[in-house]
mmCIF file as Biopython writes it, N, C-alpha, C and O atoms, coordinates in Angstrom:
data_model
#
loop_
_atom_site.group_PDB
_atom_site.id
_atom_site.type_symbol
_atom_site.label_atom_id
_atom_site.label_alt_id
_atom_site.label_comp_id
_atom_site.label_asym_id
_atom_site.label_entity_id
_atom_site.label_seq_id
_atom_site.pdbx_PDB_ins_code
_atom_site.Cartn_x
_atom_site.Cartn_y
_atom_site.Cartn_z
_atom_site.occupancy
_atom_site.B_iso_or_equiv
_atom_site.auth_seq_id
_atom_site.auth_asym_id
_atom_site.pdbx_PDB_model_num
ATOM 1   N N  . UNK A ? 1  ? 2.153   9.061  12.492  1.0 0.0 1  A 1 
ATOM 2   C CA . UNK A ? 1  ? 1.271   7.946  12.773  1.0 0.0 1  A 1 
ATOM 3   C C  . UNK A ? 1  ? 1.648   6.789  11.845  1.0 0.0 1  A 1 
ATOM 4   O O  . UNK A ? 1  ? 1.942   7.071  10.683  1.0 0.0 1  A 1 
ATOM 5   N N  . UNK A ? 2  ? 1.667   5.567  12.230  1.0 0.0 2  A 1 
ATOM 6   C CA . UNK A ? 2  ? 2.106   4.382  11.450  1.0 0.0 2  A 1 
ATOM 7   C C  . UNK A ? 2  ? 0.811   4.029  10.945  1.0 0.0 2  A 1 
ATOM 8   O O  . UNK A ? 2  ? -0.261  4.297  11.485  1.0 0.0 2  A 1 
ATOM 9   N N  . UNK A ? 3  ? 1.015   3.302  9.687   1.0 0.0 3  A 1 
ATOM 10  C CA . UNK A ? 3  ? 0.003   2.711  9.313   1.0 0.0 3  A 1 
ATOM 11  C C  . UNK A ? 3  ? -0.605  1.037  9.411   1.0 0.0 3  A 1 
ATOM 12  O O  . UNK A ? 3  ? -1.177  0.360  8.556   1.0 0.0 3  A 1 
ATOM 13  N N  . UNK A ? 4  ? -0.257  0.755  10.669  1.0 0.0 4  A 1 
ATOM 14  C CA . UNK A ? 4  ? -0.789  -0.441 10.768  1.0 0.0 4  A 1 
ATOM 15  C C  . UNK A ? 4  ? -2.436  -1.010 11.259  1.0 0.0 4  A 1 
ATOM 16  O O  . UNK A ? 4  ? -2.894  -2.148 11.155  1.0 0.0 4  A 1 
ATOM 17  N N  . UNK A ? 5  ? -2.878  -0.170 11.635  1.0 0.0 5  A 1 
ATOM 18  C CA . UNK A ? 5  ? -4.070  0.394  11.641  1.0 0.0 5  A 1 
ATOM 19  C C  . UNK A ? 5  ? -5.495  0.465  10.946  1.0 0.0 5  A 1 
ATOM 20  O O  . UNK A ? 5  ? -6.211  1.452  11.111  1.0 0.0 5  A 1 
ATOM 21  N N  . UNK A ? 6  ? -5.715  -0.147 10.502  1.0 0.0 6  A 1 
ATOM 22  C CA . UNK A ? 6  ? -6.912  -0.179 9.529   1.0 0.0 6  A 1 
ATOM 23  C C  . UNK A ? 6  ? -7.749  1.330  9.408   1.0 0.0 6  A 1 
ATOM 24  O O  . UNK A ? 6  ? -8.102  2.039  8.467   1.0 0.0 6  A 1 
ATOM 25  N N  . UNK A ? 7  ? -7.858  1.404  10.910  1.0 0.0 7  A 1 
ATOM 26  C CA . UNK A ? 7  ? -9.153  2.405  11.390  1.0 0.0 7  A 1 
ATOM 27  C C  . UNK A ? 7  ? -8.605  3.741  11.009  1.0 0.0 7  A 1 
ATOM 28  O O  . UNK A ? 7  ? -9.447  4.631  10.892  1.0 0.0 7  A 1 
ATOM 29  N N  . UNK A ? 8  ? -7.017  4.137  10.733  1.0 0.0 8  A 1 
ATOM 30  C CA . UNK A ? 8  ? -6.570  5.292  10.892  1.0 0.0 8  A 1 
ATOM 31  C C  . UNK A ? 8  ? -6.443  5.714  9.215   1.0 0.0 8  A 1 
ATOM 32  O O  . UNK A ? 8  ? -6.157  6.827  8.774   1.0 0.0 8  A 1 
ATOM 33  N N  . UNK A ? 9  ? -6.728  4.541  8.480   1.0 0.0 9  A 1 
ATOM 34  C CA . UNK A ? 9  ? -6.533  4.858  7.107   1.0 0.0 9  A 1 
ATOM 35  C C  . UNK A ? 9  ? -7.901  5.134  6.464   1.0 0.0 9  A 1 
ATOM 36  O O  . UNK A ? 9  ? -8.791  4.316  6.699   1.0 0.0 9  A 1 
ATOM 37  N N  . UNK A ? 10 ? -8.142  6.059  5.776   1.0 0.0 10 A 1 
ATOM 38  C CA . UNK A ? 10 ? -8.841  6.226  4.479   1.0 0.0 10 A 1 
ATOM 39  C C  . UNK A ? 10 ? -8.765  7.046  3.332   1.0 0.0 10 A 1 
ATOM 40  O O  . UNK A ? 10 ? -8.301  8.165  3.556   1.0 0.0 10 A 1 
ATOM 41  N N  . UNK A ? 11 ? -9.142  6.767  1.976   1.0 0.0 11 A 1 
ATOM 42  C CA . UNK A ? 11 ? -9.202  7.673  0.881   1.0 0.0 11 A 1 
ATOM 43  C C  . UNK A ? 11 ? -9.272  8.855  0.845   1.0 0.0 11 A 1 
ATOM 44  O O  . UNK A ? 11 ? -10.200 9.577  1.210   1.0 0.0 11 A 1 
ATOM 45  N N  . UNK A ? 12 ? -8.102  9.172  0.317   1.0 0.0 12 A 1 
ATOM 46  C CA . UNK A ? 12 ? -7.801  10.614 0.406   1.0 0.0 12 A 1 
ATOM 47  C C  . UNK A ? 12 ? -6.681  11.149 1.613   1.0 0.0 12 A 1 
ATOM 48  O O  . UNK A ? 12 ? -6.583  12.328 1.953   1.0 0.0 12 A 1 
ATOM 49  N N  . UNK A ? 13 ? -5.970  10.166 2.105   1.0 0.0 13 A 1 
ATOM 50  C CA . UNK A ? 13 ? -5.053  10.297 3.002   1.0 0.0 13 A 1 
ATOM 51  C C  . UNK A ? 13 ? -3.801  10.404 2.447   1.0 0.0 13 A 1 
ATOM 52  O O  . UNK A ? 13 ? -3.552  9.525  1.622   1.0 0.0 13 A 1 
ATOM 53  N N  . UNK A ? 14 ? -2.757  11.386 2.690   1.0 0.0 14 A 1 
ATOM 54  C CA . UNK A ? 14 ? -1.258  11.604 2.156   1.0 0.0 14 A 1 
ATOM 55  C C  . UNK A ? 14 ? -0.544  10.505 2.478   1.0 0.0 14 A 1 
ATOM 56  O O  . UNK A ? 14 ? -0.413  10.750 3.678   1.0 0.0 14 A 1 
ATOM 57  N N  . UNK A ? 15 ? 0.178   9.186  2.273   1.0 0.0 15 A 1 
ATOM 58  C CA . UNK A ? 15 ? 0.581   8.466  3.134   1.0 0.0 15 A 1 
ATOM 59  C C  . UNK A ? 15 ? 1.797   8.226  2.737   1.0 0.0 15 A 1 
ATOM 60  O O  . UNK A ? 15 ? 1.838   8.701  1.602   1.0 0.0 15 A 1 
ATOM 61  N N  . UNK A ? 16 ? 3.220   7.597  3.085   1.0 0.0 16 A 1 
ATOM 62  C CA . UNK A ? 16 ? 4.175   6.755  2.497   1.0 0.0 16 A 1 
ATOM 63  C C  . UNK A ? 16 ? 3.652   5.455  2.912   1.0 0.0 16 A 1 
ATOM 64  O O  . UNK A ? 16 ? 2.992   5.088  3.884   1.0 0.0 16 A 1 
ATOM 65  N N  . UNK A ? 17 ? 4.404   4.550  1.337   1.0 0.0 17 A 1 
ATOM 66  C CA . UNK A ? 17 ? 4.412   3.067  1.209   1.0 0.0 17 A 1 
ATOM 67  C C  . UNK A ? 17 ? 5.619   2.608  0.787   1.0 0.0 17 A 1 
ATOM 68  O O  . UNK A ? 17 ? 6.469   3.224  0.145   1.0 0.0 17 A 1 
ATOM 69  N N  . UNK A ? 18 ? 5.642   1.583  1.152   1.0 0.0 18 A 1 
ATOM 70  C CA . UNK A ? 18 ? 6.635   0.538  0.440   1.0 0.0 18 A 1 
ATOM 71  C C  . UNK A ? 18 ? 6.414   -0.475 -0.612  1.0 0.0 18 A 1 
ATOM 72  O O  . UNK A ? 18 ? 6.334   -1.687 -0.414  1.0 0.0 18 A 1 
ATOM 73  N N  . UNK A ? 19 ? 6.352   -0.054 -1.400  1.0 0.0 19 A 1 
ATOM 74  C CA . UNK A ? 19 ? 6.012   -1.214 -2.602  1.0 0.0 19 A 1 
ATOM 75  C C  . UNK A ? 19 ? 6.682   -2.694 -2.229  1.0 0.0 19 A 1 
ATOM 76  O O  . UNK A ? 19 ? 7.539   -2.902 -1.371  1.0 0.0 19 A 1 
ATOM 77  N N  . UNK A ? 20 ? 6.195   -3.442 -2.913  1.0 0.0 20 A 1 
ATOM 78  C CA . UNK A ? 20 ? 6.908   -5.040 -3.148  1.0 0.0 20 A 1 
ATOM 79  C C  . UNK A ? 20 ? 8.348   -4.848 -3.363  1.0 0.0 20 A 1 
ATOM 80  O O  . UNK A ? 20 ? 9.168   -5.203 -2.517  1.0 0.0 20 A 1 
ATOM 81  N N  . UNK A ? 21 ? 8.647   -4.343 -4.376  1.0 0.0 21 A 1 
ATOM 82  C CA . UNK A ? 21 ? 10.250  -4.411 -4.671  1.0 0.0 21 A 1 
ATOM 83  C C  . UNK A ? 21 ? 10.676  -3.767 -4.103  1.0 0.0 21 A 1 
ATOM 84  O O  . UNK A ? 21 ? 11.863  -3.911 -4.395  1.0 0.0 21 A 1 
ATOM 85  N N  . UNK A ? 22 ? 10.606  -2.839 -3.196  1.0 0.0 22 A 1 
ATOM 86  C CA . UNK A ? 22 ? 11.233  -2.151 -2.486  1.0 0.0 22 A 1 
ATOM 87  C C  . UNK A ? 22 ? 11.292  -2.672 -1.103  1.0 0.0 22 A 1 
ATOM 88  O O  . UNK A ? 22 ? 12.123  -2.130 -0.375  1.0 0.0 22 A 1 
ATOM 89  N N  . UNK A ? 23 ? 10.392  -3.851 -0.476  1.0 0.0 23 A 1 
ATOM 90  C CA . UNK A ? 23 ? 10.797  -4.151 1.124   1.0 0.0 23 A 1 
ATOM 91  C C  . UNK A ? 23 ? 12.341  -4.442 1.768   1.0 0.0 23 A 1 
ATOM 92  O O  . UNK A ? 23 ? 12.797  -4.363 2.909   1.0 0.0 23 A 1 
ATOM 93  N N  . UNK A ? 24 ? 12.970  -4.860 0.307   1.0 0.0 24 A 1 
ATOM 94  C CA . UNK A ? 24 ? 14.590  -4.838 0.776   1.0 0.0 24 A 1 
ATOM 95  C C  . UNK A ? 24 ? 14.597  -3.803 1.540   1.0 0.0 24 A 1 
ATOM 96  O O  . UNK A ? 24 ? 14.358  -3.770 2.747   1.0 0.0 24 A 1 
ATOM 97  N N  . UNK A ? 25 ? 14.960  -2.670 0.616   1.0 0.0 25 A 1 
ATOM 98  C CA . UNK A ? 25 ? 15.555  -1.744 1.025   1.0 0.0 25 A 1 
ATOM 99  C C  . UNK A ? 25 ? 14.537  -0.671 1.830   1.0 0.0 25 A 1 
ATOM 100 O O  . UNK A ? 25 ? 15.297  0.134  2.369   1.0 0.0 25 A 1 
ATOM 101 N N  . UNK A ? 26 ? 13.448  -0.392 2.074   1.0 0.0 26 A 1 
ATOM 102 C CA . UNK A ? 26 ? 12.730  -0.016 2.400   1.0 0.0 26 A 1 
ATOM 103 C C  . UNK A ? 26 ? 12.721  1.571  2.056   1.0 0.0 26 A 1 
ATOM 104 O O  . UNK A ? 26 ? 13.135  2.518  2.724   1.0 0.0 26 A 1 
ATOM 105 N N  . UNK A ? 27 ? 12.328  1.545  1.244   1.0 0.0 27 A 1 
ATOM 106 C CA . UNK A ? 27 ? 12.400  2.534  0.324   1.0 0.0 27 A 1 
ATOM 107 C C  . UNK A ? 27 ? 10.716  2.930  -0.034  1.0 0.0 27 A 1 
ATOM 108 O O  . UNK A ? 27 ? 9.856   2.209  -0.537  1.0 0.0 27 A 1 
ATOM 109 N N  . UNK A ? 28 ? 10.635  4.235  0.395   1.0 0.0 28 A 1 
ATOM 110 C CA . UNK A ? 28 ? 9.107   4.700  0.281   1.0 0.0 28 A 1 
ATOM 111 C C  . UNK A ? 28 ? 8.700   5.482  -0.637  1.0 0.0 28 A 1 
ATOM 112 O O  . UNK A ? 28 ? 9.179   6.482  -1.174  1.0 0.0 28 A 1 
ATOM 113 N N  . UNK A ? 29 ? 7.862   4.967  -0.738  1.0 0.0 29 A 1 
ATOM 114 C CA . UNK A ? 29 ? 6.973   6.007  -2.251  1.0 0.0 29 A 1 
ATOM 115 C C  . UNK A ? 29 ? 5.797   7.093  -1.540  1.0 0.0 29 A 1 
ATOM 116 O O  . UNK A ? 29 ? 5.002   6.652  -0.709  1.0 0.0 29 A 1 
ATOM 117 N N  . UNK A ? 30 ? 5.784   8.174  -1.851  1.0 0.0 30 A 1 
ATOM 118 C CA . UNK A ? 30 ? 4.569   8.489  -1.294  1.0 0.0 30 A 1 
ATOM 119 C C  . UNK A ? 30 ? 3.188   9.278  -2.377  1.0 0.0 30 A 1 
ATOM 120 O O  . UNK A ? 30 ? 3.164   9.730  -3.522  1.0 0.0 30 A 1 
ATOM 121 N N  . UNK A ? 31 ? 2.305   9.140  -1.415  1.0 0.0 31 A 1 
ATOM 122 C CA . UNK A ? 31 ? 0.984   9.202  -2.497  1.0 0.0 31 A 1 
ATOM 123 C C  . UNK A ? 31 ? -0.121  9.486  -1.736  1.0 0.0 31 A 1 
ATOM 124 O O  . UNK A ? 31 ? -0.034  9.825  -0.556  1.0 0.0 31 A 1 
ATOM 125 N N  . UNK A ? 32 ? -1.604  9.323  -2.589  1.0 0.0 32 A 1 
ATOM 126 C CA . UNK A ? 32 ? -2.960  9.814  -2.046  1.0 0.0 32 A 1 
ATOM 127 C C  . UNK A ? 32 ? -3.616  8.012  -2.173  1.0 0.0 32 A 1 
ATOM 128 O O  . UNK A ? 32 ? -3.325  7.358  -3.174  1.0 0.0 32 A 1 
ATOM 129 N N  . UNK A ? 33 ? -4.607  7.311  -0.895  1.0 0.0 33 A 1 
ATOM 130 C CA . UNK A ? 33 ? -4.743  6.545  -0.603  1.0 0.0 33 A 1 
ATOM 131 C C  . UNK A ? 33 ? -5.899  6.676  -1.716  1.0 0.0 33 A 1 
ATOM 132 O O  . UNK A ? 33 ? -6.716  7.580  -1.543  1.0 0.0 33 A 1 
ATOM 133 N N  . UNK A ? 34 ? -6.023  5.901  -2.769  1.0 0.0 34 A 1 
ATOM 134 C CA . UNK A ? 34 ? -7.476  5.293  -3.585  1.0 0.0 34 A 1 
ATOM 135 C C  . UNK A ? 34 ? -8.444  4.291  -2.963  1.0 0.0 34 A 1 
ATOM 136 O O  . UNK A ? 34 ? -9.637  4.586  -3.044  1.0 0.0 34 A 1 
ATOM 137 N N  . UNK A ? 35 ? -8.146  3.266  -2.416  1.0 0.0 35 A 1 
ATOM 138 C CA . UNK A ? 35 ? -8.573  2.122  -1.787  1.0 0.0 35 A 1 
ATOM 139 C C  . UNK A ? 35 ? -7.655  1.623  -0.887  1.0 0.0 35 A 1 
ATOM 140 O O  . UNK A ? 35 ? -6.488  2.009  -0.826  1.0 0.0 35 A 1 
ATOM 141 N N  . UNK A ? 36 ? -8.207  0.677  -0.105  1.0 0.0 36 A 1 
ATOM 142 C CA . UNK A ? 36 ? -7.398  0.095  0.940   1.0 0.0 36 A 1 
ATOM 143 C C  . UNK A ? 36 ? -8.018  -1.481 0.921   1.0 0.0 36 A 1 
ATOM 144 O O  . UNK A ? 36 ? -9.137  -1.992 0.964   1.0 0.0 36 A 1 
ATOM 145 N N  . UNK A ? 37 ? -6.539  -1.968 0.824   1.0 0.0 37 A 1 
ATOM 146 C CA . UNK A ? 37 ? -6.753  -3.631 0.154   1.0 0.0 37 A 1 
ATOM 147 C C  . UNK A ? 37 ? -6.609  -4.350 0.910   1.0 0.0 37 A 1 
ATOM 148 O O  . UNK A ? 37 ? -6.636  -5.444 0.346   1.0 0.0 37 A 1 
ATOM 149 N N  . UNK A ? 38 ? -6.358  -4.552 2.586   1.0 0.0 38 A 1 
ATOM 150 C CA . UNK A ? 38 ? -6.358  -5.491 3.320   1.0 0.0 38 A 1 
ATOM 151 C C  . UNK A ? 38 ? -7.417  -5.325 4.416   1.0 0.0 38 A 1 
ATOM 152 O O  . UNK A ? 38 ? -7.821  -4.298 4.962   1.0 0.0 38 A 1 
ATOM 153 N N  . UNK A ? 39 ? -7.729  -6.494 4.577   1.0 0.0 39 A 1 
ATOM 154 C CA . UNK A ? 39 ? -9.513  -6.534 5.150   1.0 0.0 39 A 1 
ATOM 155 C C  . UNK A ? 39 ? -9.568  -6.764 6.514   1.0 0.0 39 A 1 
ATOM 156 O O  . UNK A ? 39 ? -10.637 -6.718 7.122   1.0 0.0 39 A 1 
ATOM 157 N N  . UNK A ? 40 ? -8.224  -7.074 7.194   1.0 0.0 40 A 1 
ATOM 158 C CA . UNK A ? 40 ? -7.992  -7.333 8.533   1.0 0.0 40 A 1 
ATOM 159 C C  . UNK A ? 40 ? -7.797  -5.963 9.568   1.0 0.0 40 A 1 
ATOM 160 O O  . UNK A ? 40 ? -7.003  -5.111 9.168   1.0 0.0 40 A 1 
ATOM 161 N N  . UNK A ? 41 ? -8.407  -5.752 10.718  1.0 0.0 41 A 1 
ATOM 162 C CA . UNK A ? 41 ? -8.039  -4.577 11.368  1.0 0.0 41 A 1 
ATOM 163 C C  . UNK A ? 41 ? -6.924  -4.202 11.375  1.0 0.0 41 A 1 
ATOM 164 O O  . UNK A ? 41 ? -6.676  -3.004 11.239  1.0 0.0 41 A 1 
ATOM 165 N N  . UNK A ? 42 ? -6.172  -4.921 11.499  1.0 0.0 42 A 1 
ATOM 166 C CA . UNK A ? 42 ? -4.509  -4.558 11.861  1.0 0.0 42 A 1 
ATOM 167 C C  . UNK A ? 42 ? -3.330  -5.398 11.011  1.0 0.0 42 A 1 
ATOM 168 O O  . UNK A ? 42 ? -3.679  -6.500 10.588  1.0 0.0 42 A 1 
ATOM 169 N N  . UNK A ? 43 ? -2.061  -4.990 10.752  1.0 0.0 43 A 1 
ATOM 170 C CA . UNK A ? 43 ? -1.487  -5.850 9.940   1.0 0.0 43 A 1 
ATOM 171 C C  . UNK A ? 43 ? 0.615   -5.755 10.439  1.0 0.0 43 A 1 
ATOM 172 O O  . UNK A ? 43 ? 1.171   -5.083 9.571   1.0 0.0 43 A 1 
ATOM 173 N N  . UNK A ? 44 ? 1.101   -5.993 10.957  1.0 0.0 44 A 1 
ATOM 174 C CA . UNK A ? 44 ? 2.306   -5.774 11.878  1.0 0.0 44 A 1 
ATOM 175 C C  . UNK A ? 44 ? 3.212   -5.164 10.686  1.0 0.0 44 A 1 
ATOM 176 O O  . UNK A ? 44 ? 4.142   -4.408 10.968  1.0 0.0 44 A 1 
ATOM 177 N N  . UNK A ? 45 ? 2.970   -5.448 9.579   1.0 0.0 45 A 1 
ATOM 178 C CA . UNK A ? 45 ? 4.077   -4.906 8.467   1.0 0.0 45 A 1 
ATOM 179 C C  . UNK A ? 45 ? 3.071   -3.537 7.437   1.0 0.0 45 A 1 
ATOM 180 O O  . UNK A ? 45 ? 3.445   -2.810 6.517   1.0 0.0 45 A 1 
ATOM 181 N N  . UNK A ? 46 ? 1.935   -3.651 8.023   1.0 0.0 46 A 1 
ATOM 182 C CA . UNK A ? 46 ? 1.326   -1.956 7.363   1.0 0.0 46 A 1 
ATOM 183 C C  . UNK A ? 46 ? 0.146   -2.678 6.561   1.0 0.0 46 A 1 
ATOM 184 O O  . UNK A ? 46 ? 0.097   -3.800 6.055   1.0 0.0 46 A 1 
ATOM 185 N N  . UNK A ? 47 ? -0.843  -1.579 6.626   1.0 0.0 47 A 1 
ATOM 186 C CA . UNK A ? 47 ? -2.577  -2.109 5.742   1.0 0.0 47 A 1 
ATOM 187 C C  . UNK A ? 47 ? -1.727  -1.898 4.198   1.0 0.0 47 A 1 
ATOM 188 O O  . UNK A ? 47 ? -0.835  -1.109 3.886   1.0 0.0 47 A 1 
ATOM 189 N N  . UNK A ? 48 ? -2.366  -2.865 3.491   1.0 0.0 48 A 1 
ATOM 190 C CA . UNK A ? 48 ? -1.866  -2.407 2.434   1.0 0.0 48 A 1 
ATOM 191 C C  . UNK A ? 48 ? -3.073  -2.115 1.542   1.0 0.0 48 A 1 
ATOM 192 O O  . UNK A ? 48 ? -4.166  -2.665 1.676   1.0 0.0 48 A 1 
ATOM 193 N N  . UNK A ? 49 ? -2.637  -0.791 0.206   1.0 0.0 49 A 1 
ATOM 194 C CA . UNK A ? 49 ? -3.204  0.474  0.010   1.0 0.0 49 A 1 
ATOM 195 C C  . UNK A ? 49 ? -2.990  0.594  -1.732  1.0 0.0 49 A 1 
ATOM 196 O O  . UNK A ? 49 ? -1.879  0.669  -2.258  1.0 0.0 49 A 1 
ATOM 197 N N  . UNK A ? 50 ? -3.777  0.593  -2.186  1.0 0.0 50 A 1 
ATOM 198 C CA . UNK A ? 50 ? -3.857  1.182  -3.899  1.0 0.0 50 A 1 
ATOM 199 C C  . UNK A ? 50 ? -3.559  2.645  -3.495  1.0 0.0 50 A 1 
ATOM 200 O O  . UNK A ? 50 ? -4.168  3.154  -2.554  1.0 0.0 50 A 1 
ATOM 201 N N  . UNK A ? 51 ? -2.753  3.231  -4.104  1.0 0.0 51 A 1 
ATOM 202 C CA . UNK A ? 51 ? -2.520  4.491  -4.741  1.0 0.0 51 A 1 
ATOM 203 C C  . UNK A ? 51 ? -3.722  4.830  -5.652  1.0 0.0 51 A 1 
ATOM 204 O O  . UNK A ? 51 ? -4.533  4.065  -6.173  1.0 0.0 51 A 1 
ATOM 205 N N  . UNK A ? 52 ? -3.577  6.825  -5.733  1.0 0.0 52 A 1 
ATOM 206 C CA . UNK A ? 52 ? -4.236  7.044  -6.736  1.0 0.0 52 A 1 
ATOM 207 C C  . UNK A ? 52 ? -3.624  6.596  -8.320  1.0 0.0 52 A 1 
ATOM 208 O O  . UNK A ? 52 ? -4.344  6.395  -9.298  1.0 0.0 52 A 1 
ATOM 209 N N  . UNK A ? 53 ? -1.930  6.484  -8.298  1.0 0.0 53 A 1 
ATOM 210 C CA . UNK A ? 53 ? -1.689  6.229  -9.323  1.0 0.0 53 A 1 
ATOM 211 C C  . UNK A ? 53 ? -1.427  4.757  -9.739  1.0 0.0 53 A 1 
ATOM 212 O O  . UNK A ? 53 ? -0.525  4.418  -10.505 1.0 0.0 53 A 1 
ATOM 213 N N  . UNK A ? 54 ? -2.392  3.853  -9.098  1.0 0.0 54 A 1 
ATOM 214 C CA . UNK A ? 54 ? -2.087  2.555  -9.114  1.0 0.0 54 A 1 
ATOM 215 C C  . UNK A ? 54 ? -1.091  1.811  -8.316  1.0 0.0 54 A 1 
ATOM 216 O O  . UNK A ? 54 ? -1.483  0.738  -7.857  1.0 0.0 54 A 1 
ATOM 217 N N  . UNK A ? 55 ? 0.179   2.192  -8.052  1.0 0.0 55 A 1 
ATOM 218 C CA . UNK A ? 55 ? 0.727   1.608  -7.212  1.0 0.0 55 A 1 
ATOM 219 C C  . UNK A ? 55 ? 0.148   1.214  -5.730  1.0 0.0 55 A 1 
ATOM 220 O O  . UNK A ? 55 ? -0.338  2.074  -4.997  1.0 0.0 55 A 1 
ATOM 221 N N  . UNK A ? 56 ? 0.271   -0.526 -5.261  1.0 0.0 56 A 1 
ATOM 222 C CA . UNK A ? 56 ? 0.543   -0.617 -4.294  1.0 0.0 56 A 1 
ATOM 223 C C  . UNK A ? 56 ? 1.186   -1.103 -3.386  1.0 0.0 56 A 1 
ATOM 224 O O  . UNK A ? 56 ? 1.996   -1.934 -3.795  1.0 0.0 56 A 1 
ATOM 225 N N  . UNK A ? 57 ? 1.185   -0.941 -2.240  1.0 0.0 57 A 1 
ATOM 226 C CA . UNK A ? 57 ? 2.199   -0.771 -0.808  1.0 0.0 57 A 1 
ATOM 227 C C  . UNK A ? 57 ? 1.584   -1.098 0.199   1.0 0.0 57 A 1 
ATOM 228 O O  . UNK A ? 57 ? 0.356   -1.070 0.279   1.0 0.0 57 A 1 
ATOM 229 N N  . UNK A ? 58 ? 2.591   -1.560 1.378   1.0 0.0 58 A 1 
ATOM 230 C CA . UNK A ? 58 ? 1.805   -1.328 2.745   1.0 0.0 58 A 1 
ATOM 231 C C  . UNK A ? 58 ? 2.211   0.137  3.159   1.0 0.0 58 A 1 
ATOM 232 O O  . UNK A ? 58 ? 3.208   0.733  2.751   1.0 0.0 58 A 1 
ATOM 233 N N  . UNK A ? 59 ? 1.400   0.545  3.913   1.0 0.0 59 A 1 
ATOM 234 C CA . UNK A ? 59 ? 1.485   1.613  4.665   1.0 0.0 59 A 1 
ATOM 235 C C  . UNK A ? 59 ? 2.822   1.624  5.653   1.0 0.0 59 A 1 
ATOM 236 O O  . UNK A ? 59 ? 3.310   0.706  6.313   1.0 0.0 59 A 1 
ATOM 237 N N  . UNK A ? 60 ? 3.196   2.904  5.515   1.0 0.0 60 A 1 
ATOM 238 C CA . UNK A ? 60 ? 4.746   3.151  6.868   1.0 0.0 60 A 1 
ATOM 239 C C  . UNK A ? 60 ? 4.343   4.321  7.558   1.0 0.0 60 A 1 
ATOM 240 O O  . UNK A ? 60 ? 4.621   4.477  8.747   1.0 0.0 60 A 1 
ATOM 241 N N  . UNK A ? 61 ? 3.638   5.246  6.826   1.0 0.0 61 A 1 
ATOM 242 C CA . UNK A ? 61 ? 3.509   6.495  7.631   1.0 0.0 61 A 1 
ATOM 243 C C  . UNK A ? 61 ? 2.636   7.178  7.467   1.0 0.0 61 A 1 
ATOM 244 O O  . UNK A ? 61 ? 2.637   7.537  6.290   1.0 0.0 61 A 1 
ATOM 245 N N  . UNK A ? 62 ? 1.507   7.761  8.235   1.0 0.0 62 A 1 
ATOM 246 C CA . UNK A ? 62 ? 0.806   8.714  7.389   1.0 0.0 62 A 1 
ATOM 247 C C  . UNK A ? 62 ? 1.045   10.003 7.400   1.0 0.0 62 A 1 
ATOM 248 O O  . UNK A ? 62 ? 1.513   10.400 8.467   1.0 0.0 62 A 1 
ATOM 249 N N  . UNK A ? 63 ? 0.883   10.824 6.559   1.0 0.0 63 A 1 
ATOM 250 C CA . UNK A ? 63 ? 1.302   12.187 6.584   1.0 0.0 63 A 1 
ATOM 251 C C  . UNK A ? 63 ? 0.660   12.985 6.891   1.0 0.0 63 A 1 
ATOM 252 O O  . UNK A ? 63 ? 0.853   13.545 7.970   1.0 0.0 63 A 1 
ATOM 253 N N  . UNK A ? 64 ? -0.346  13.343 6.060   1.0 0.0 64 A 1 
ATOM 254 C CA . UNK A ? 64 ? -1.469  14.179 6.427   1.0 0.0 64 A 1 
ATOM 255 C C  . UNK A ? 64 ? -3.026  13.512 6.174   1.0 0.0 64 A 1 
ATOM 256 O O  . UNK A ? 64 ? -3.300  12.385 5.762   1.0 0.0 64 A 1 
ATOM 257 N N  . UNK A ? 65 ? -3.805  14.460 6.513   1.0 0.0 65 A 1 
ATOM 258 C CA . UNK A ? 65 ? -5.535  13.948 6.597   1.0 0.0 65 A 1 
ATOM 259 C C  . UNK A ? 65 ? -5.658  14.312 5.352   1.0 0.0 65 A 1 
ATOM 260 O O  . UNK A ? 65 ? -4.725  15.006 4.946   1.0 0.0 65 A 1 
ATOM 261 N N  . UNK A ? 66 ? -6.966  13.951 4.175   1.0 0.0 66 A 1 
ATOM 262 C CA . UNK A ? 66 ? -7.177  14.472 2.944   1.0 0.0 66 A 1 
ATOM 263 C C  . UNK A ? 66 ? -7.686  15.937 3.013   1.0 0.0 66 A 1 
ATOM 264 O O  . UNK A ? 66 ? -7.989  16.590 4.012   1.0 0.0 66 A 1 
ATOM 265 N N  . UNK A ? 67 ? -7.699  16.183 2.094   1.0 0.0 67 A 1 
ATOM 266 C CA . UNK A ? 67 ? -8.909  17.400 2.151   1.0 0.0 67 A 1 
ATOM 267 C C  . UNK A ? 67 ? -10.732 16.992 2.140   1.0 0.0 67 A 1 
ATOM 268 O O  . UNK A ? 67 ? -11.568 17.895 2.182   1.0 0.0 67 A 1 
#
């Protein structure tokens, strides 16, 4: 599932992102969703997402549902 989606994302979701410095190359980090930082339903390049470990990204993929 892509993450462009607003509705499909929430805390506690497994997801890959792409950080800022990484949109070159598109290079993904992956992590557990803390918050979700863009306020628009939908976003063509991914919602973008605080990590639990602070990093953030837009969304590319989601992986799994939380527990």
């Amino acid at each position: 599932m892509n993450g462009k989606n607003r509705k499909d994302i929430a805390a506690g979701l497994e997801v890959e992102i792409v950080l800022k410095q990484d949109q070159r190359t598109g290079k993904r980090t992956r992590g557990i969703v803390k918050d979700i930082l863009t306020n628009s339903s939908t976003h063509p390049h991914g919602i973008k997402v605080r990590l639990t470990d602070g990093q953030v990204g837009r969304v590319q993929e989601i992986i799994r549902k939380g527990q």
